[in-house]
Each structure stands twice: as structure tokens, then as C-alpha cells.
N, C-alpha and C positions, 0 to 999 in steps of 0.2 A: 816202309813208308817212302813216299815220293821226296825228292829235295826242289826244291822250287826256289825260285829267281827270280827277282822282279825287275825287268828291262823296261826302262824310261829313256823316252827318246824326247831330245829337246831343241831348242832353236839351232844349236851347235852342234851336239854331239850326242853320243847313247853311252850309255852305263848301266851295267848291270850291279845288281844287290840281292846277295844272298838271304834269303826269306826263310827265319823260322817262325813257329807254332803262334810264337808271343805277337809278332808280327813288327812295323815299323808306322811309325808319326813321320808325312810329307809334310814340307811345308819350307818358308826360310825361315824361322827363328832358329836360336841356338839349343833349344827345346827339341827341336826333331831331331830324329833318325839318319832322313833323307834331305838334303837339301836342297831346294829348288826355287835355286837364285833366279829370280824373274820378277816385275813390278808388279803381275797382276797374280803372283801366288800370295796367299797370305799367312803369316809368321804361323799358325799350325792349322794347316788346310785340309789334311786327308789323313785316315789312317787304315790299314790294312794289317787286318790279322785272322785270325784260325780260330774258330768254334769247335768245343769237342768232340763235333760229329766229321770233324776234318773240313768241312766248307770254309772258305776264304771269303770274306768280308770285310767290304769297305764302305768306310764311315767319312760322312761330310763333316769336319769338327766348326761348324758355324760358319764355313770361308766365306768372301765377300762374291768370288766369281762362280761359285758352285765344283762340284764332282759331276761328272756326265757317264754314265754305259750306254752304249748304244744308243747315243743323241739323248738322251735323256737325263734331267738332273735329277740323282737321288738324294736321299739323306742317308740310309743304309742299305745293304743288297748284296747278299751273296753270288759272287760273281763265279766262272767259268776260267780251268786255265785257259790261257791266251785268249782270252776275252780283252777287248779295249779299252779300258777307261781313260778319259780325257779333265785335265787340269790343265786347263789355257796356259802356257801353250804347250805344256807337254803330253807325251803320250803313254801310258805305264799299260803294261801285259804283264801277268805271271804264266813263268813256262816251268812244269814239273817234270822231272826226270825221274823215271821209275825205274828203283834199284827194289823192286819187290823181285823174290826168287819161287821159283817153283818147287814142289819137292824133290826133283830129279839136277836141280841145281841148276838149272837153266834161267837167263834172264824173260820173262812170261812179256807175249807179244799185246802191246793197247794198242793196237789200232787193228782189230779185228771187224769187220764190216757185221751188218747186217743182212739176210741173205732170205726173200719170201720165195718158199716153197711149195705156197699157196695148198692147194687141194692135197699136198701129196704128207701133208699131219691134219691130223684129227683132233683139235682141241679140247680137253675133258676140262670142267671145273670142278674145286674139290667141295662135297656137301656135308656136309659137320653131321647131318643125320644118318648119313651111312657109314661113320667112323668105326674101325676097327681096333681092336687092344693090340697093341705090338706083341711082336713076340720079344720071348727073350734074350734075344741076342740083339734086338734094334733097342729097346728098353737098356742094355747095358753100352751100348753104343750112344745113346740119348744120356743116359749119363755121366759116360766118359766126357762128351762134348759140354756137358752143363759144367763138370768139374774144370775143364780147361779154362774156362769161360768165366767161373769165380777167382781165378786165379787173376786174372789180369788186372791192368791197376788205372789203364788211360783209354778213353775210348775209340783211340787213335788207331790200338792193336787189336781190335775185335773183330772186324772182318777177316784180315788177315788171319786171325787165329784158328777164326771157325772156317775157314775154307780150307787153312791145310788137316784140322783134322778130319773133315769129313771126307776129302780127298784120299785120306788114309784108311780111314773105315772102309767108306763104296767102292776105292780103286778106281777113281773117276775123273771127270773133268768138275774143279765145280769153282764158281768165280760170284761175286757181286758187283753188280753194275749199277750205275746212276742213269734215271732214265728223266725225260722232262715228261710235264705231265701230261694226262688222258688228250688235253686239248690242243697238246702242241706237235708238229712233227716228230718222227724219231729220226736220231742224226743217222747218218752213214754208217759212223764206228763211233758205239757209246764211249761213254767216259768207264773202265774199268777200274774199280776200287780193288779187287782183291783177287787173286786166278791162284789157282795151284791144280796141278798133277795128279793123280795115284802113283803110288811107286811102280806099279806094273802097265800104268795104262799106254806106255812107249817107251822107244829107246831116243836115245839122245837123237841118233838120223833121224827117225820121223818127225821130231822137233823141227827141224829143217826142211823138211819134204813136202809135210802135210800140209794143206789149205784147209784154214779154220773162218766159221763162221758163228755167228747168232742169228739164231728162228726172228724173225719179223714176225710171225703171228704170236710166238708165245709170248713176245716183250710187247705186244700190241694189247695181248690180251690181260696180260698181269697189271698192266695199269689199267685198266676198265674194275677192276673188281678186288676186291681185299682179300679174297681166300687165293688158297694156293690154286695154280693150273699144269695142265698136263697136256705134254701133246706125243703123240705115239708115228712116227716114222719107219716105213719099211727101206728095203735098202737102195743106197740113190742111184737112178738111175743115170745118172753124171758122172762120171769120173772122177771129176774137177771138183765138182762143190760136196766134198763131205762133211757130214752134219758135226762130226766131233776129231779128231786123231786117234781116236780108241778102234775102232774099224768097222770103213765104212762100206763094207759090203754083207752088215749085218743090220737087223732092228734096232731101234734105239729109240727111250725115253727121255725127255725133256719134260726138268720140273722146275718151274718158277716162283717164287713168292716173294709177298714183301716182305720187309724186315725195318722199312722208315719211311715215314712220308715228314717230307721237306716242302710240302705247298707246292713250291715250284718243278719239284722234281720227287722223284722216289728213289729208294735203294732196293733192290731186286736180288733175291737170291736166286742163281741160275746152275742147275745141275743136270746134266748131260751123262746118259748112264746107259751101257746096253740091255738092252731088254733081258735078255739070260740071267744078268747080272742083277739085276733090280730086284728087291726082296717084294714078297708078297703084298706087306703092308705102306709100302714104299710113301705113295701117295700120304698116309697119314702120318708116316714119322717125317714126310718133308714141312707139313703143317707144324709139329711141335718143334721143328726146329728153327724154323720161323717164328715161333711164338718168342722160343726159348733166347734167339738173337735179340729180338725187341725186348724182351723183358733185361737181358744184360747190359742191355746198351741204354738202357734208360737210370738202372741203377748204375750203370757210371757215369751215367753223364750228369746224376743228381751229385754225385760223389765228388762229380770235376768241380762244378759249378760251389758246392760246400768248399771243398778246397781252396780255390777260385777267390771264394767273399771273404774266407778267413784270412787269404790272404792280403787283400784288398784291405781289411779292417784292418790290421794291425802297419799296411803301409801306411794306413790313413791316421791311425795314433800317434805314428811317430811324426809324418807329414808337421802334423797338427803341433806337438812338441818342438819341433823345429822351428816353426813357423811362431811357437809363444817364444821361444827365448831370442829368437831373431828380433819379434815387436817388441819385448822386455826392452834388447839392448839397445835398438833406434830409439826407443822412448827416453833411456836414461840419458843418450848422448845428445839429441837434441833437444832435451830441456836444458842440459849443461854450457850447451850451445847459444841457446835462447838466451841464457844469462848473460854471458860473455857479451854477445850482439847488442844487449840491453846498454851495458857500460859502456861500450864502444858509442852507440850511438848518441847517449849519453853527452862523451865528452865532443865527440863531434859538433852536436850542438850548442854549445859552450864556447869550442873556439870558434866559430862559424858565426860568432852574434857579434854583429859590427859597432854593437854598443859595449863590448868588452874590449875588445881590442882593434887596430884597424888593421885590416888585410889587404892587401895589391890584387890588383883585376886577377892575375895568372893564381895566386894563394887562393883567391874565393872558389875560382872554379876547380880547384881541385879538392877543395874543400865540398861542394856542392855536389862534385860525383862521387869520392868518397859515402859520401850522405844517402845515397841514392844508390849506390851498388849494396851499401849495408841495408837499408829498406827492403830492398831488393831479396836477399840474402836474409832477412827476418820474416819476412811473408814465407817463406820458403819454410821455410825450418816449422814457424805454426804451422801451418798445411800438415808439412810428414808428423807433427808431433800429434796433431788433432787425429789423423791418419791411423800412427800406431797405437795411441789412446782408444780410438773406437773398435779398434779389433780386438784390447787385452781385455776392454770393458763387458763383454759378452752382452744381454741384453739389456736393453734401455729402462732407466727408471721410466717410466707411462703414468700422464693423469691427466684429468684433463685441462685442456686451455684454450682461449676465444681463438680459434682460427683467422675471425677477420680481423681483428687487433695485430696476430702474428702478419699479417698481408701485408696490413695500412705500414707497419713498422719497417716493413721491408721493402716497401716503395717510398718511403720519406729518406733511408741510409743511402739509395743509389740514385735519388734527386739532382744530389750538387755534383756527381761525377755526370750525369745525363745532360745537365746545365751546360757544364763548362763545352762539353762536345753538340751542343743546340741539339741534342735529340729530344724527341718529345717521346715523355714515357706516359702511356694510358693505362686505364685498368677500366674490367667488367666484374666488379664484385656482387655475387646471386644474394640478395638479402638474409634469405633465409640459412646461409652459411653461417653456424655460432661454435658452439664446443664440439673439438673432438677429444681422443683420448691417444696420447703420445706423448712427447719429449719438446718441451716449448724449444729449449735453446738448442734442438737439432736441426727441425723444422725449419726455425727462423735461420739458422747456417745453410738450411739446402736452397730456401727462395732466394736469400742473399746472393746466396755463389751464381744460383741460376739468372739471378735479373744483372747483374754485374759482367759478366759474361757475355750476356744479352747487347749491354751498353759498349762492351770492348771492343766487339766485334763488329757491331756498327756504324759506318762511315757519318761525316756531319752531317744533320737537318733531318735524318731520318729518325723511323720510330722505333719504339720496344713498347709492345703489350700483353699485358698481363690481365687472364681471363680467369674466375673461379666458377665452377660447377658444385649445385648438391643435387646428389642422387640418393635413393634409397639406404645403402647401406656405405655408401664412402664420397667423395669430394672428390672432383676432376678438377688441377690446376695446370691451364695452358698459359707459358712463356713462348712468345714470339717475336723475332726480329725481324729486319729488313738489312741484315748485312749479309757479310762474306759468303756464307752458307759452308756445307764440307762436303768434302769430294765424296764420291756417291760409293768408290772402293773401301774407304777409309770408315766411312760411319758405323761400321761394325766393331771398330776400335773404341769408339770416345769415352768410353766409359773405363779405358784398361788405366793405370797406373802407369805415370809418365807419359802417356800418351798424347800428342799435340797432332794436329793436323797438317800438312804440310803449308797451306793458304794462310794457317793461322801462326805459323812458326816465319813465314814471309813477313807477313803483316805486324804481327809483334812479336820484338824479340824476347820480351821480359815472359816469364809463364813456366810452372812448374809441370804443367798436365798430371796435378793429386786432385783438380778441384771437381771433377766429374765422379772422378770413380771416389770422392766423400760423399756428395751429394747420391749417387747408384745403393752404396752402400746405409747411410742415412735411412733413404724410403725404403731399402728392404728389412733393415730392421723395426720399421712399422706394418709391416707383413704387407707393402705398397707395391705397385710397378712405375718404371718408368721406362718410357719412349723416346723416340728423337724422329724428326721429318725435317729433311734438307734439301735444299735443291742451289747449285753452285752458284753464287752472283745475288742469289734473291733472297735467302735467308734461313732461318731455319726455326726451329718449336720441337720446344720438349714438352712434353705431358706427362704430367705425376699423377695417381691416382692412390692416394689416401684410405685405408679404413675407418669409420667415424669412431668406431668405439673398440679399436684399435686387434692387431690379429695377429696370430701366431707370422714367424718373421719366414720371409720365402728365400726361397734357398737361390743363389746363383748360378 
């Protein structure tokens, strides 16, 4: 297997990071792998890992600025070593170093060229109607390599595996290569997955000596068609460019097949064998071998993939158990909290009432921020306690109730805070809006936070409106402002848990950032979606959309 490294270069400086199988989460949060302190990376932005079939893959995990290869934003896409991928502003390549061995013990050369020798092979394709029964000795050959092949446990070691045995059997050259597909160029010097030796087919000096290539027509032509191909070589008239290291002043067979098609690319079996050497039925036992590769590689990579989920479940049980005794214990301690706060505020109250006692200018007002940092400090504690409440609670009691009464109810509670700041709050309620089927006092918590919000964030004399829609099978409710709006990097956060914008962390200091991601979680356990559209100065609108008669809850 290759060891690979992934080299990120950034506004300062470069640094490499040792790359295995499992792969690594970029990003700045304390969550990733890789850190990549910059304002416009976001807390987990990218990730890169390894599919069973050994391709390397990178994944956009929702970032604000995107993932780019090759000028290009993706969401996923198996990339190439030292291919570029770009996270503003850094630059990340993986470089592979291949510690594969030949059977002769030699480190095997990847950057072997490609080499057209045009008219002087003869390309055969193989016809399944003129198949032949092996003989005995390629039949027990066939199933020594199937034996080897059930043996193995990761699909990582299968090419590797079946190159050095047949390399053992034929006494040959035989390698798999990744080639791009029918419509795309072929590189210089493919990307080699696997090479091995026969034990006889050199000595260590010709290791050294010989000039090796790959056939241009045969890897031109194995991607044009599924079955195997053949191409037949007399001896080269070159000195220079010999077709194999086995000797090049003799005939020689070149057989190709595939063994994986990757969309973008294919994997190629390639076996380079002298003519003399080549068994009769050659042509057909390189077909079953071919087969016999695909078929292996597929039951492990079902194998990996089973592994894989089982693994993944039993992270995600315990995740899950974690995550209840975690909400268990915030629930028990900020209701215990709540209490306290209650008394507190309580007597705060009490001494603070200037028809019980009388207090000095300097006494009231510290009386009055006292008062106000614990308000402060109670809003807080409901939120997380509502919070861990709706996560222990699993799904929502549902029944139904008048939506526009839920509306009207929740444009009358955030009236006197719109008052006091002269904004005018409007509404477009569709008549025909009546019962859905959900959780009245959730609802009325998500329009609430949503229209209060609304008011918070908007400067004096301007508006906040609120629109409802009925459609066929669910209710469209838009909130809309005329304030602050959120920065356009950030809006893919508003919904996280503690999350505050930075304009909005300016603007007001008081603010827990639970009341979004209540309200996210809310409409999704009405099987609902919600939206956000912001633009910086001018203002912003969320859009919930409701099931009437209510729907299994969507996942996040």
C-alpha cells in the first residue's frame, strides 16, 4: 500500500499531515483533524478519506465558502494524488509514496510512460463464442489465485495480491493500472495500483538497466470495450524502447482487462508475457481472471461496507446514549437552577419596592442591575432547559389546532415590545388557513421566538411582517424584517446551538443563540422545513413550511 500525506499550503506557511485510510475532517473547529485557522474557513468545512476501492475522496461538509478541484465547486469527488483542491485560501494536494515491492524485492518504478507503437501490434479482442476449457494446469492456476483471493479480508490488498500471484504462475510482468475514461486523454504515465515481477523474469541489474513502457493502443483499446484484449508484438526494432524487461529481442503478448469501472476512470489488468511463454489458452484464462478479480473485489467491498455500518451503528448507539445522559443531566441541573433564580428574583423584588423600604439613588441602581442580570440569566436557563426537554422528549404529542388563532396569538405577545421600539408589525393571514395537526404550544414557541427575533433585530420605525400561505398539502409561514440582516458567510450557522452572528453579538449583547436552533428543531419534529434569506443592512426572512395533517419528523 502507498502512504500518502496531505500538504496544505496556506497564507503563511505549509504543513504536511500524515493521511490514513480513515481519512481527516478540515476545518477550524475543535471537531477537526486538521485546523485551518482563517475567517473564511468554516468550523468543519471539508473532509477527505479512502473508499474500499482505495480512491481518495473529498467531501464539502456544508461550508459557507465551498471545496473547489480544478476551479470547480464540488460536494463529493474522488480526486487524484497531487491533484489540487482549493479552501480559500488554502491549497491541500495528497502526495503518495509507494512502498509496494516487487517479488524480486525491488521498490517497482510508477512513473512508467506510455509508449504508441502504432502498426507494429496487432490488437485482438476477446469473443466469449470462441472460448476454450482451460487446460489443467491453468484451471489449477485459476484456482490457486481464487484461493489467495478468498483469503484476504480489505479490499485495499487485492490487487496487490492477484498481481504478485500471477506474476508467480506466468513468470511475468503483470501490474493494474487506473486509466481515465474512453473520453478522456490518456496521461503520460498512468497512475499504477499494483506491479510485480516473476521470480525469473530478471535480475536485479536489468531492474536498473531496462526501459520499461505501457502499449498506448492496448490501454486505449481496453477502455473502449468490456471484454479482455490482446495485442501481439514482434521483436522491437529499437533498442531503446522495449516492450517489457523479460527480453526484448523476442515476441511478446500484451493482455489487458478490466477488473473495475469507477465512472470516471477504470482499473485495468495488464500482463505482458513472451510469446513462448504464454499458455495456449492464455487469452481465456486472462478473461476469468478478470472476472474472478471483479467478483472478489466486489464481495469485499460488500464485506467492508457491512463492517463499515456495523460499525457506524453501534458508534451511533452509543453517540445517542451519551447525548441522553448528557440532556438527562442539563435538564436536572437547570431546572434546579430555575428554581434558585425564581427565589432570587423573588426577593430582589421585594427589596427593590420603594414602597417597602426606601433606597439611595446608588442602592436602586444596583438593585435594578442585579434584577436584570438575573432576568437575563432566567431567560437563559428556560431556553437550555426547553432545549434539553425537547430532545429527552422524543416525538411530540400531535392533534389538532386552529393555526390562525396559533398566529393571531403570537402577533398580539410581541405587539408591546414592537410598540415600545415604533416598529410596525403587519401580517397577511390566507383565510382559508384553519386546523392543522401538531403540537399547539410548540408552534406557538417557534412563531414567537421567530416574530421577537424579528423585532430585536430591527432598528426604530421600521417593520416586521408576517405572511401565511395554504397550499395543498401544508402551510407556507413567512417572517420578515427590515433590520440588521446576517453576514452571508455566517448564515449557514444560524441554526447551530449557541450560535450568534457577529452583527448581532455587536448589536445586542444580551442573547443565548438556543433560540434558532429550538425553533429548527421544533419544525422538524413536525416533519416541516425551514429556510433563512438575508441580505446585510436590509434584513432578513425565514420560511417554515408546515405539514397540515402532520408527517413523519425529518431528519437533520
Amino acid at each position: 500500500m502507498a502512504k500518502a500525506k496531505l500538504t496544505i499550503s496556506g497564507p503563511t506557511e505549509t504543513e504536511e499531515v500524515l493521511l490514513g485510510p480513515k481519512g481527516v475532517t478540515l476545518g477550524r473547529g475543535s471537531n477537526c483533524d486538521v485546523i485551518l485557522d482563517h475567517a473564511n474557513v468554516s468550523r468543519v468545512h471539508a473532509r477527505i478519506s479512502q473508499d474500499p476501492f482505495g480512491r481518495w475522496i473529498v467531501e464539502d461538509i456544508e461550508s459557507n465558502n465551498g471545496v473547489f478541484v480544478d476551479g470547480q465547486r464540488i460536494k463529493a469527488q474522488a480526486i487524484l494524488p497531487n491533484q489540487q483542491i482549493n479552501i480559500r485560501p488554502f491549497t491541500i494536494s495528497i502526495l503518495e509514496e509507494s512502498d509496494r515491492q516487487t517479488a524480486l524485492g525491488q521498490t517497482t518504478r510508477t512513473n512508467i510512460p506510455i509508449i504508441d507503437k502504432g502498426l507494429e501490434e496487432d490488437i485482438v479482442s476477446y469473443r466469449a463464442d470462441q472460448a476454450a476449457i482451460l487446460s489443467p494446469d491453468l484451471m489449477q492456476h485459476l484456482n490457486e489465485l481464487t484461493s489467495r483471493l478468498l483469503q484476504l479480508s480489505s479490499p485495499s490488498e487485492l490487487y496487490s495480491e492477484a498481481c504478485l500471484c500471477l506474476a508467480k504462475i506466468l513468470d511475468t510482468l503483470v501490474a493494474v493500472v487506473r486509466l481515465p475514461c474512453n473520453s478522456e486523454p490518456l496521461p503520460k504515465s498512468p497512475d499504477i495500483l499494483a506491479y510485480h515481477f516473476g521470480g525469473g523474469a530478471a535480475n536485479t541489474a536489468a531492474l536498473e538497466t531496462f526501459y520499461m513502457h505501457f502499449s498506448k493502443r492496448v490501454l486505449d483499446a481496453v477502455r473502449s470495450t468490456d471484454a479482455p484484449v490482446m495485442a501481439s508484438s514482434g521483436p522491437s526494432a529499437d533498442r531503446k524502447l522495449e516492450l517489457t524487461i523479460v527480453d526484448e529481442h523476442k515476441p511478446h503478448l500484451v493482455f489487458s482487462a478490466r477488473v473495475n469501472d469507477l465512472g470516471d476512470f477504470i482499473d485495468a489488468l495488464y500482463i505482458d508475457i513472451l510469446e513462448s511463454k504464454s499458455p495456449k489458452e492464455m487469452f481465456d484464462f486472462v478473461e476469468a481472471i478478470a472476472r474472478q478479480i471483479n467478483f472478489a473485489q466486489k464481495n469485499l467491498f460488500l464485506a467492508e461496507l457491512t463492517k463499515q455500518e456495523k460499525a457506524l451503528r453501534e458508534a451511533n448507539i452509543q453517540l445517542k446514549e451519551k447525548d441522553r445522559i448528557k440532556d438527562e443531566y442539563v435538564s436536572r441541573v437547570t431546572h434546579d437552577i430555575k428554581g434558585h433564580l425564581a427565589a432570587i428574583q423573588s426577593c430582589l423584588f421585594i427589596a427593590s419596592d420603594q414602597s417597602a423600604s426606601s433606597l439611595s439613588d446608588k442602592q436602586s441602581d444596583f438593585m435594578g442591575r442585579a434584577l436584570g442580570r438575573t432576568t437575563q440569566l432566567t431567560n437563559f436557563v428556560k431556553e437550555l432547559l426547553n432545549l434539553t426537554q425537547m430532545r429527552l422528549s422524543g416525538r411530540l404529542q400531535m392533534e389538532a389546532f386552529s393555526l390562525s388563532d396559533t398566529l393571531s396569538k403570537a402577533l398580539e405577545s410581541v405587539a408591546r415590545k414592537a410598540k415600545d421600539k415604533s416598529i410596525t408589525v403587519t401580517s397577511d393571514l390566507d383565510p382559508s388557513i384553519d386546523q392543522i395537526v401538531g403540537n399547539e404550544f410548540s408552534v406557538t414557541e417557534m412563531i414567537t421566538n421567530l416574530l421577537f427575533n424579528a423585532v430585536k433585530y430591527t432598528p426604530e420605525n421600521k417593520t416586521v411582517h408576517l405572511e401565511a400561505k395554504s397550499h395543498d398539502d401544508y402551510v407556507q409561514i413567512d417572517i420578515a424584517d427590515t433590520g440588521i440582516g446576517i453576514p452571508a458567510d455566517e448564515l449557514g450557522n444560524v441554526f447551530e446551538e449557541f450560535f450568534r452572528a457577529t452583527n448581532a453579538k455587536q448589536r445586542e449583547k444580551d442573547g443565548t443563540g438556543l433560540g434558532l436552533s429550538i425553533v429548527k428543531q421544533i419544525v422538524e419534529r413536525h416533519g416541516g422545513k425551514i429556510s433563512v434569506q438575508s441580505e446585510l443592512g436590509q434584513g432578513t426572512k425565514f420560511t417554515v413550511t408546515l405539514p397540515k395533517k402532520g408527517s413523519t419528523p425529518t431528519r437533520s
